[in-house]
Kinemage of the C-alpha trace (Angstrom):
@kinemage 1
@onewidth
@group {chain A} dominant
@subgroup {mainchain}
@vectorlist {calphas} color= white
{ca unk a 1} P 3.819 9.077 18.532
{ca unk a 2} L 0.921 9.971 20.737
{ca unk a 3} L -1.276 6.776 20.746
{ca unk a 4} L -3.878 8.517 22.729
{ca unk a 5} L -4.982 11.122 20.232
{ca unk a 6} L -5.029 8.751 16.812
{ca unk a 7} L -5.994 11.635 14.707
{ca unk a 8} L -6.813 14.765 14.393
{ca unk a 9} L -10.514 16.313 15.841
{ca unk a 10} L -13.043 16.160 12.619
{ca unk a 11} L -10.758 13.830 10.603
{ca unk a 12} L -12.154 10.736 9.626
{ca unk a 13} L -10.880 7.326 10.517
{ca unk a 14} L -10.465 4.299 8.813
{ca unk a 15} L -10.709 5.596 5.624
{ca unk a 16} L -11.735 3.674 2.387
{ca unk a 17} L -8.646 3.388 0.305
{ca unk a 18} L -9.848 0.515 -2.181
{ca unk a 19} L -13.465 -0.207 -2.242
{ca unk a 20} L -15.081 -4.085 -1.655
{ca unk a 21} L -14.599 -5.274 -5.061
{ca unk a 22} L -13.328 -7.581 -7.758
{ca unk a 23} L -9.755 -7.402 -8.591
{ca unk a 24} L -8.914 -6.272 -12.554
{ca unk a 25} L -9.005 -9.197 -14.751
{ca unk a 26} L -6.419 -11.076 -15.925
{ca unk a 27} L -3.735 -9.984 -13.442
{ca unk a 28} L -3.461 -6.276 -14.548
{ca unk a 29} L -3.442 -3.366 -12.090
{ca unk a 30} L -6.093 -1.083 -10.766
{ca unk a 31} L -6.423 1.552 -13.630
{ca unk a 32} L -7.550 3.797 -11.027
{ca unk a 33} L -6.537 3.628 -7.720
{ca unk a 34} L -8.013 6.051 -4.589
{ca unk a 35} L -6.060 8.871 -3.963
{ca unk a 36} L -6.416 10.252 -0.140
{ca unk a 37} L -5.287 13.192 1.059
{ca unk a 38} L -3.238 12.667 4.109
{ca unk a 39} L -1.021 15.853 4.544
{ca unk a 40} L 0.481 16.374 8.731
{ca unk a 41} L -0.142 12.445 9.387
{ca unk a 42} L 2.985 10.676 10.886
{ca unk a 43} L 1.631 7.360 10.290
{ca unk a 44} L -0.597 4.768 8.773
{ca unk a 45} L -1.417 1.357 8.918
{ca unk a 46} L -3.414 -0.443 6.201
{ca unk a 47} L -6.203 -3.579 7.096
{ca unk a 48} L -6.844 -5.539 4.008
{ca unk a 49} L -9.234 -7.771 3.324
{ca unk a 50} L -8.917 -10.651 -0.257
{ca unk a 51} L -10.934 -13.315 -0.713
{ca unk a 52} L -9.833 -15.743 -3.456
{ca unk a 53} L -12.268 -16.928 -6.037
{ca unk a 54} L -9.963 -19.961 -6.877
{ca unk a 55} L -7.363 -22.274 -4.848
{ca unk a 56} L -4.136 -20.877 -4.897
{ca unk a 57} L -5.309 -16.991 -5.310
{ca unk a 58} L -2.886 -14.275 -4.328
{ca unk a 59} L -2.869 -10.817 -4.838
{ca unk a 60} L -0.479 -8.347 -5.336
{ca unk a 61} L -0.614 -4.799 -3.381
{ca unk a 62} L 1.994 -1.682 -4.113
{ca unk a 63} L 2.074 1.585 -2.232
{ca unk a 64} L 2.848 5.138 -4.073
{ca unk a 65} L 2.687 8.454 -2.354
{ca unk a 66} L 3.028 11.825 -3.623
{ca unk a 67} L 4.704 14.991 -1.962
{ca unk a 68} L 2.267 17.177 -3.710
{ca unk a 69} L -1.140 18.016 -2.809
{ca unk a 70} L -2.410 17.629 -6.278
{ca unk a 71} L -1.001 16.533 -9.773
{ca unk a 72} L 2.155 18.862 -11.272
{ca unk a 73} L 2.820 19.731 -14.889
{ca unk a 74} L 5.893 18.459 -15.766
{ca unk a 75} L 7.128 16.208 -12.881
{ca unk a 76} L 6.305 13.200 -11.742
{ca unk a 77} L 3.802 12.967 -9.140
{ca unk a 78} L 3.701 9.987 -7.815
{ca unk a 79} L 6.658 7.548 -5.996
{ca unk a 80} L 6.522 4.017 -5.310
{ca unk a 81} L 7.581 2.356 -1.922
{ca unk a 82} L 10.551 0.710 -2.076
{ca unk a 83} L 12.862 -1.924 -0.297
{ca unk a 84} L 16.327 -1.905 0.911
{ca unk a 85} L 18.364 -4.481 0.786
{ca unk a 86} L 22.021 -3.654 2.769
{ca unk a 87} L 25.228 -4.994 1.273
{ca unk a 88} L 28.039 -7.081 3.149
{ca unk a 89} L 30.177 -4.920 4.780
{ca unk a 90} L 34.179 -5.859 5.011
{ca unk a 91} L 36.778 -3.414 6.243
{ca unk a 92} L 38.643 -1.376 3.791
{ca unk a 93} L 35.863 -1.563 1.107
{ca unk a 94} L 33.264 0.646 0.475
{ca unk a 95} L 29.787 -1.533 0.410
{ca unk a 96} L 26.998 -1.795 -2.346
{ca unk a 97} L 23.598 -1.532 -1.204
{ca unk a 98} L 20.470 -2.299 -3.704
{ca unk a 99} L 17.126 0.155 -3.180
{ca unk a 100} L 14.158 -1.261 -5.617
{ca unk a 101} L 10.569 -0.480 -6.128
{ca unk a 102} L 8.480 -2.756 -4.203
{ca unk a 103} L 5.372 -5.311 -4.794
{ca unk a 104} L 3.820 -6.784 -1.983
{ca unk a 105} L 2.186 -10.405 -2.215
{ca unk a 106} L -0.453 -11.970 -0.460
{ca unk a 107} L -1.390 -15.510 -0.697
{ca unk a 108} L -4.486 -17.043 0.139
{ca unk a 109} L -4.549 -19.370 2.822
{ca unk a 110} L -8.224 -20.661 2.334
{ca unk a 111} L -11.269 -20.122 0.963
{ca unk a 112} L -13.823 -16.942 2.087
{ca unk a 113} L -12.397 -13.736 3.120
{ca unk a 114} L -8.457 -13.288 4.947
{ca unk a 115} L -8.041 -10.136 6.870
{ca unk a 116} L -4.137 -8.605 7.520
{ca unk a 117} L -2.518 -5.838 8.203
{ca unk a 118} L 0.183 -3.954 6.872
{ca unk a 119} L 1.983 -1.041 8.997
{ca unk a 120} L 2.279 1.171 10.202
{ca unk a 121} L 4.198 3.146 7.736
{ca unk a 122} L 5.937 5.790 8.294
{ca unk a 123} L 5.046 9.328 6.324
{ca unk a 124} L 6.266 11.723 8.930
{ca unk a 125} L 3.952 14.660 8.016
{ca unk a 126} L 5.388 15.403 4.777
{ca unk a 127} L 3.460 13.075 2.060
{ca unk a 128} L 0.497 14.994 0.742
{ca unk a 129} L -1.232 12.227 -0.905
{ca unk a 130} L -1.514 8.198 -0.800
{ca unk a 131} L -2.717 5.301 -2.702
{ca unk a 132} L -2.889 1.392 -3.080
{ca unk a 133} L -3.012 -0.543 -6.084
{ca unk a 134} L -3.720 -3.808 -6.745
{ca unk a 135} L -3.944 -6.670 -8.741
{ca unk a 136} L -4.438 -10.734 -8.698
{ca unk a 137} L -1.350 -11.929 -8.876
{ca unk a 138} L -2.177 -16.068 -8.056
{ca unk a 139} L -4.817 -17.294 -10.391
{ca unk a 140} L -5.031 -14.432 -12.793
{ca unk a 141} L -8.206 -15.776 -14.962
{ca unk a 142} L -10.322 -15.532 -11.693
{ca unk a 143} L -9.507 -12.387 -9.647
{ca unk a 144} L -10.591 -12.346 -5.859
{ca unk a 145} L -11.908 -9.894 -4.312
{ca unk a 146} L -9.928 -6.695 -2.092
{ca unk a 147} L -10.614 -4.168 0.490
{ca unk a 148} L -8.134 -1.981 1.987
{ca unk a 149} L -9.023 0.788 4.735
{ca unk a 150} L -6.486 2.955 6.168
{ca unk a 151} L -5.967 4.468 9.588
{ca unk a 152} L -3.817 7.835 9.700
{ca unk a 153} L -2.666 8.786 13.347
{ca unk a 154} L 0.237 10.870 14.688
């Protein structure tokens, strides 16, 4: 990884991948989440900004990337990040191990706006395209608000 040279000459960094805005009501997903293009990245790392509107907000983040470069007839196009959770390993056995779709929760700390970051992530030049839904996941009848930029390097 060559930290000295974040990205490429002319591309464009941190880029917008949710815009400053309310969460969907009532706990449901974004309908339409940003697509970027991010084909030859290695990496990227996501900053992310929610602000509760009530105590106890939280909001709920999930990653899907596609291997294509745009939508394909037919096939699905777009694959969510997942987790992997190792199984106990004993001689003479073979071991289970679970894989699963991931959500990712964040809850609110305080009131006004909470800044993280999540990353880097690994694409290693071969996902096309990326994007970040979201949804409030704490106090569903009074969505916060989210902003997630991304920074692609190699």
């Amino acid at each position: 990884m060559a930290l000295d040279r974040p990205h490429p000459v002319g591309t464009r960094n941190p880029v917008t991948i949710r815009a400053a805005a309310a969460l969907p009501a009532a706990g449901v997903w974004d309908a339409t989440p940003t697509e970027v293009a991010c084909a030859g990245f290695n990496w990227v790392t996501f900053y992310i900004t929610y602000t509760r509107d009530a105590a106890g907000g939280a909001m709920d983040f999930q990653i899907h990337t596609s291997p294509y470069a745009v939508d394909q007839a037919g096939v699905e196009d777009w694959f969510y990040q997942t987790i992997y959770g190792a199984g106990a390993v004993a001689a003479g056995a073979d071991t289970t191990s679970n894989v699963q779709r991931e959500v990712i929760t964040y809850g609110s700390t305080a009131a006004g706006a909470e800044t993280f970051v999540y990353g880097p992530i690994i694409l290693d030049g071969t996902v096309e395209r990326v994007r970040v839904r979201c949804c409030e996941s704490g106090v569903v009848g009074s969505p916060g608000d989210c902003h997630i930029v991304a920074v692609f390097y190699n």
